[in-house]
N, C-alpha and C positions, 0 to 999 in steps of 0.2 A: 404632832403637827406644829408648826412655826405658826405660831399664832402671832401679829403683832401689835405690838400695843397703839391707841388712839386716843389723840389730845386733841377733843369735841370743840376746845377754848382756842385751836391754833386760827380756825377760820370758818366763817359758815359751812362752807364745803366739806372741812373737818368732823363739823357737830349734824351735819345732814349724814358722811358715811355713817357715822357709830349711832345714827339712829335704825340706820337700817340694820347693821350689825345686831343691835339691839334686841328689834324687831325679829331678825330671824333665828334669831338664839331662844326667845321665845317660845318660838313655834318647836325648837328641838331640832331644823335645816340645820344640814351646809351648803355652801355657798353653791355646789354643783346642786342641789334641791334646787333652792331658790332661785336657782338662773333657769331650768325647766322649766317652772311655774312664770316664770318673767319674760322668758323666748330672749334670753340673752345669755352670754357665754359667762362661765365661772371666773374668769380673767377680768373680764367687765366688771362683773360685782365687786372683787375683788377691789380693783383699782377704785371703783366707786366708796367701798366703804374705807379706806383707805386717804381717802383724799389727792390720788394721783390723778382721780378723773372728774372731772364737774359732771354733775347730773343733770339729763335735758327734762322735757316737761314727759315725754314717752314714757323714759325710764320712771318715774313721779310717778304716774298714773298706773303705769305697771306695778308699780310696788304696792301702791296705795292696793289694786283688786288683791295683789298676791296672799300681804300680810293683811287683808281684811282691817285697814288702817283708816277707812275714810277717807279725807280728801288730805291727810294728815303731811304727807311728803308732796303733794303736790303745792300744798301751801307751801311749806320750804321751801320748797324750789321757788315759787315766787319772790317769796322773802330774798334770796339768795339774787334771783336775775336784776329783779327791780330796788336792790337794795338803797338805790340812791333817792328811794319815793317816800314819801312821808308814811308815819304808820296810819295804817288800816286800810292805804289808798289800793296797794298789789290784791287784798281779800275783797274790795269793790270791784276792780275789775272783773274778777270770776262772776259776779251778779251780772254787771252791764253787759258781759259778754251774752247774757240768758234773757236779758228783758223785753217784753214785748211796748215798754214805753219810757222813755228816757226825759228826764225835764230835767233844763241844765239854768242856772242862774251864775252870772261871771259879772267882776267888777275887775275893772284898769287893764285889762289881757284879753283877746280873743279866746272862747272856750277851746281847749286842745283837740276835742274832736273836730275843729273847723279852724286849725289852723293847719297852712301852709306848710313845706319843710323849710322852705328861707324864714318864714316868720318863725318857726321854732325853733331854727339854728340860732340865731339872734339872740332869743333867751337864752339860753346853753351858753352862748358865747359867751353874755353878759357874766352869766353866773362863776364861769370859771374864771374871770378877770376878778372877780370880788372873793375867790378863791374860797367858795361857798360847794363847789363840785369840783369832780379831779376830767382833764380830758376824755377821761376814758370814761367816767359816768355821764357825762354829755354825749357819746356815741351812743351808751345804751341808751341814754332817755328818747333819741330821737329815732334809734326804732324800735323801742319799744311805742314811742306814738303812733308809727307806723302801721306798727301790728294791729294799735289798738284803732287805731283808724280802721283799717280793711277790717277786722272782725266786727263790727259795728256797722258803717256804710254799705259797706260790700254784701253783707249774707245775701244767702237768696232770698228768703223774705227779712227786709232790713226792719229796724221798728219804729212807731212813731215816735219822733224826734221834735223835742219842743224848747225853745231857745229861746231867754230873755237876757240879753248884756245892756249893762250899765251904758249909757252914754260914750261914756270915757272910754270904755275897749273900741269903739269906732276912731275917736278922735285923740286919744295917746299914740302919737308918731313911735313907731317900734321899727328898726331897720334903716330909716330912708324912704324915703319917695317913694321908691319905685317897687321896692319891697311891702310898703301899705298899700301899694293904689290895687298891687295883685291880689293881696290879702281880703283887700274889701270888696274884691270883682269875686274872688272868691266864696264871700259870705252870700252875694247877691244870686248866685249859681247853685249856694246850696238852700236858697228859698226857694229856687223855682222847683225843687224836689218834690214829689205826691207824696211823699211820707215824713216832708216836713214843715214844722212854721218856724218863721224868727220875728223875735219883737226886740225894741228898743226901748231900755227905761230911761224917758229923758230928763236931764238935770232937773225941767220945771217940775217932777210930780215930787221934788222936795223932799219933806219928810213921810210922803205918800209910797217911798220905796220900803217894802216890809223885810228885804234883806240885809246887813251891811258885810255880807260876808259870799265865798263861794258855796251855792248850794247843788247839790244833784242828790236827784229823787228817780228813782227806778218803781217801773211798776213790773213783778214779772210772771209769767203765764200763768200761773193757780191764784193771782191776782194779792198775792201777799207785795209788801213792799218793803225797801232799803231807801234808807235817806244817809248822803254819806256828806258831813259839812267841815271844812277846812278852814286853818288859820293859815298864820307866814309860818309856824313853826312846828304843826302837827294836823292830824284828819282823825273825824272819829266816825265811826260806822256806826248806824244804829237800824236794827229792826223789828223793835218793840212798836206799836202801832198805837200807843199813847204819847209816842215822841214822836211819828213820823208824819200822821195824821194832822196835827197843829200845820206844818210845814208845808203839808200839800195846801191846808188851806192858804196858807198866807201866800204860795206861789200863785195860785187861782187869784188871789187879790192883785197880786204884780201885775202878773195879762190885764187885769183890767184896767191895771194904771199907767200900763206902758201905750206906747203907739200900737196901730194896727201893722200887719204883716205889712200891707203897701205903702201906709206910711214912711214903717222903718227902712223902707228897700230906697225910697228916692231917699232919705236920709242920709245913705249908707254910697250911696250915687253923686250925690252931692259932694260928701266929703273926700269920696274917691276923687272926684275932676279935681278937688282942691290940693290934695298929694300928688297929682300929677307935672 
């Protein structure tokens, strides 16, 4: 058999085939096995462990039941789509995707589940100008927002959604005019939501804000929870529940120090007329 060799170090895509390869040399398959157990063609696998063919999230999930891997190649794959996302953020979204309650904490940016595509393009834009991302990972990041927008908002039953932004994600101009004033008709649209609230932490509650950073805090249905908190230059995931527990409290505190939902809605009304 022409067996051919694989250099796992040329590219993600590279070290995802020769896992699978791996994986099914393991079990004592070949590639016609594993494509039966997969419901895909021997040509497929092929080119996948091979690196001629990128892996979708299907093939991922297929493999993970086939080779009894866990969720092991579907994380890859994430890693792989969302490469341009800070670590640990692509292994949070598989939580947020499942929670039945989200609480989101944002300073100086509108949180990305509530922004716009023109507000998001904007970032992107920025970013590739300061040549921090390449064009092409700007396309993916903005749909992958997408995605992660619709699998969050959209489900049939969507989940309670709980939202405090700093002051400044209201009043840092992002775009122009005309691109904030949508932005913020935007945020006021997604209060009027039954399965959500937004608050405003305003400059006055001072050192009374128990954040200085982005938090998001997941609760999800067996009632265990992920707290996943970010810098400029990484994210860490944690769901040890001596770490995560402090954070919900001190988020409980924020609510209490920010505005009411109605307050921050004329708030957010106000400064929209002023963008316009």
């Amino acid at each position: 058999m022409n067996r051919k060799e694989l250099t796992p170090g040329a590219s993600p895509q590279a070290a995802f085939g020769a896992e699978i390869r791996s994986s099914r040399e393991r079990h004592g398959w070949t590639q016609e096995e594993l494509a039966d157990r997969m419901g895909y063609s021997s040509t497929h696998i092929s080119s996948v462990e091979t690196g001629r063919k990128s892996p979708t999230l299907r093939l991922s999930r297929s493999a993970d039941l086939a080779l009894s891997t866990g969720d092991l190649f579907e994380r890859k794959w994430r890693e792989i789509r969302h490469g341009a996302l800070l670590e640990g953020f692509p292994e949070y979204i598989g939580y947020e995707a499942r929670a039945v309650e989200i609480r989101l904490f944002e300073v100086g940016i509108i949180p990305g589940l509530l922004q716009t595509p023109d507000y998001a393009r904007v970032l992107t834009d920025s970013a590739i100008r300061r040549g921090a991302i390449t064009p092409e990972q700007a396309g993916e990041r903005i749909e992958f927002l997408a995605e992660r927008q619709a699998g969050v908002l959209e489900r049939p039953r969507p989940p309670m959604l709980l939202v405090v932004m700093d002051e400044s994600c209201i009043r840092r101009p992002i775009g122009g005019a005309e691109i904030m004033a949508a932005q913020l008709q935007h945020l006021v649209d997604f209060a009027a939501l039954p399965n959500t609230w937004l608050h405003v932490a305003p400059f006055d509650i001072g050192e009374r804000r128990t954040f200085n950073r982005p938090v998001n805090l997941l609760t999800l249905a067996d009632r265990s929870m992920v707290a996943y908190v970010e810098s400029q230059t990484q994210g860490h995931l944690d769901r040890e529940t001596t770490s995560v527990v402090p954070l919900l409290t001190a988020y409980h505190q924020l609510q209490a120090e920010s505005a009411s939902q109605t307050s921050s809605v004329d708030m957010i009304n106000q400064v929209r007329k002023g963008a316009l």
